[in-house]
NUVEXNU-62903 format. One record per residue: residue in one letter; x, y, z of N, C-alpha, C in turn. Coordinates in steps of 0.2 Angstrom, whole numbers, padded with zeros to 4 digits, always signed. Example, Ala and Ser with C-alpha at 12.3 -4.5 7.8 and 13.67 -1.06 7.14 Angstrom:
REM residues 2
A+0066-0028+0039+0062-0022+0039+0066-0016+0039S+0064-0011+0035+0068-0005+0036+0064+0000+0039
***
This chain:
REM residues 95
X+0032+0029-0110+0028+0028-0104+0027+0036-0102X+0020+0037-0102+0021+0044-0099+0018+0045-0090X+0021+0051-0088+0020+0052-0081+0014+0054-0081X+0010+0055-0076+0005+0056-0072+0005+0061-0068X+0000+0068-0069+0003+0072-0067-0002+0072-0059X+0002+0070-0051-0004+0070-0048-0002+0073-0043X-0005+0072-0038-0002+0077-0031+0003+0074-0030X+0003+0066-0032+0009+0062-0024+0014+0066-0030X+0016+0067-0037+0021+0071-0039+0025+0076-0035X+0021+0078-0032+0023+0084-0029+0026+0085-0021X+0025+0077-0020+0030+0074-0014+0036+0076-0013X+0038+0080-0008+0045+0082-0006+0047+0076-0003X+0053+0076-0005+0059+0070-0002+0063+0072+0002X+0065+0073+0009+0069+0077+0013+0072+0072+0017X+0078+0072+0018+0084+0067+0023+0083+0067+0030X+0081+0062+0032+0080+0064+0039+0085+0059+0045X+0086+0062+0050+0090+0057+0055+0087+0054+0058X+0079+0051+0059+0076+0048+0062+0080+0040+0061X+0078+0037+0065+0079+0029+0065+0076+0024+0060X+0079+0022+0058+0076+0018+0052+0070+0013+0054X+0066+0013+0050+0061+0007+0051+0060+0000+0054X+0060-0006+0059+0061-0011+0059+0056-0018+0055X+0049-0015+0053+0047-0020+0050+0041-0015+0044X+0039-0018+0042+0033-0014+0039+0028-0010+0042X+0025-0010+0047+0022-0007+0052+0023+0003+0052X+0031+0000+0051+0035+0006+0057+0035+0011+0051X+0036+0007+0045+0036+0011+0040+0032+0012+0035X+0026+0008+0035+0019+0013+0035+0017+0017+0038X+0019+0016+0045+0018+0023+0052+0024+0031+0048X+0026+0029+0049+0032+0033+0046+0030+0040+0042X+0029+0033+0034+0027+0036+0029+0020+0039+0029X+0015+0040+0035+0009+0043+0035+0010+0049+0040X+0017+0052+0045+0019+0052+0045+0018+0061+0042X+0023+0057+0036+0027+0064+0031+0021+0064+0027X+0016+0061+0025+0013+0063+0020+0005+0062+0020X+0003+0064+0017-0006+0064+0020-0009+0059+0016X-0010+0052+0018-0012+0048+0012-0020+0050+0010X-0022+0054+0012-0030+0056+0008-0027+0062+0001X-0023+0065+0001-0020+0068-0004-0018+0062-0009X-0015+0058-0008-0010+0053-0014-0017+0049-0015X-0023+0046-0012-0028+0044-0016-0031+0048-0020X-0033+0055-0018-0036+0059-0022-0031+0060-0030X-0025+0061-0025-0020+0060-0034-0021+0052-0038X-0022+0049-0035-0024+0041-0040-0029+0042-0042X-0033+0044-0039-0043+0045-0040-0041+0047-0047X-0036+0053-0048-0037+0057-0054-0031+0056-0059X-0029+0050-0059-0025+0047-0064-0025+0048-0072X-0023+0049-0075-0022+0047-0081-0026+0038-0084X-0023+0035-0081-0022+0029-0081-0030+0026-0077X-0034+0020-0085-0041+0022-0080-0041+0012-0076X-0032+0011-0077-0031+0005-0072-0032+0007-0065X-0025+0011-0065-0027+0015-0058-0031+0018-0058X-0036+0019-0058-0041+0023-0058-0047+0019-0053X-0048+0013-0058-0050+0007-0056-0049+0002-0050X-0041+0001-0049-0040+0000-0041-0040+0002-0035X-0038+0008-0037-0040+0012-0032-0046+0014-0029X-0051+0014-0032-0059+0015-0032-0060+0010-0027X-0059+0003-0030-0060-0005-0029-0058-0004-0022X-0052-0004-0019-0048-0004-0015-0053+0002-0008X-0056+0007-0011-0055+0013-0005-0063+0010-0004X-0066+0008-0009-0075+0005-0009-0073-0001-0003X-0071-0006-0003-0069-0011-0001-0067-0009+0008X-0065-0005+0009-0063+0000+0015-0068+0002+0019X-0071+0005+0014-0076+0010+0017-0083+0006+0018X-0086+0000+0016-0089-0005+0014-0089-0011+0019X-0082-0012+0020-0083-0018+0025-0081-0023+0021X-0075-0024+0017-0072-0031+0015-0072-0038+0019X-0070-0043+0017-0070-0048+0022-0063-0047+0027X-0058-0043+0023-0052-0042+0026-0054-0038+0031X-0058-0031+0030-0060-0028+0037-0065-0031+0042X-0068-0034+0039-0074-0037+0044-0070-0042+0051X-0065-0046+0048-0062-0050+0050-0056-0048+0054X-0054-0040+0054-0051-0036+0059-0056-0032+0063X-0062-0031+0061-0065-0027+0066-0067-0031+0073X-0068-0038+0072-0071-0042+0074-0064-0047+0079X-0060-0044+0078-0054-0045+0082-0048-0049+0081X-0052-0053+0074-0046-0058+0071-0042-0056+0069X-0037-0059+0065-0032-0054+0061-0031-0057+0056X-0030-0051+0052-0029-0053+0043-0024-0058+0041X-0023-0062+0037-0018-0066+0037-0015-0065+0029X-0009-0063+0029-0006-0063+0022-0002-0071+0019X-0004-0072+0014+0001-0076+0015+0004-0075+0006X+0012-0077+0009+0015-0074+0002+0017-0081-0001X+0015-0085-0006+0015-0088-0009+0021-0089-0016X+0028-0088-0012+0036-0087-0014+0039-0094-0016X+0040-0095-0022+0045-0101-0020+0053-0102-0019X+0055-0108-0016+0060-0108-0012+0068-0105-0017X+0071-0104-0015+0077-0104-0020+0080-0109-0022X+0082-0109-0028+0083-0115-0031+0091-0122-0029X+0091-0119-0023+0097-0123-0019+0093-0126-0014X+0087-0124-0012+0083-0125-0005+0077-0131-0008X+0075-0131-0015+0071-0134-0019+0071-0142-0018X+0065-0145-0016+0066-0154-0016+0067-0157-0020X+0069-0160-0025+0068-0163-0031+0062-0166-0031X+0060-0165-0038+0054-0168-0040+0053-0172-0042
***
């Protein structure tokens, strides 16, 4: 498998003593933060790989366009994820 040679490559990793994240939010706040997310699109934009190439485009047109996901936040509702996980297999109903 070969690497990708892009800007997010070039990401410095540094230790820091800040507080750890408590949900997802905190750490997407965070990670936007240390790093400039129009840099690491541009680095996908210019993938090797023309999968990632693909979704990213898909994903940033989508954004900029007005999805049903953002229209549906513009508008005050709220996007709803729902993660479709199954249970563990001790927690399982018989079937």
């Amino acid at each position: 498998m070969s690497k990708n040679k892009t800007s997010a490559d070039s990401i410095e990793i540094t230790p820091r003593r800040a507080k750890k994240p408590r949900n997802q939010r905190e750490l997407g706040q965070a990670v936007f933060a240390e790093v400039d997310p129009v840099a690491v699109a541009r680095g996908l934009l210019n993938s090797e790989s023309e999968t990632v190439k693909v979704r990213t485009l898909e994903t940033l047109v989508n954004w900029a366009f007005r999805s049903p996901a953002a229209e549906s936040k513009d508008s005050g509702g709220q996007v709803q994820i729902v993660w479709d996980l199954l249970a563990p297999l001790n927690k399982r109903k018989p079937s």
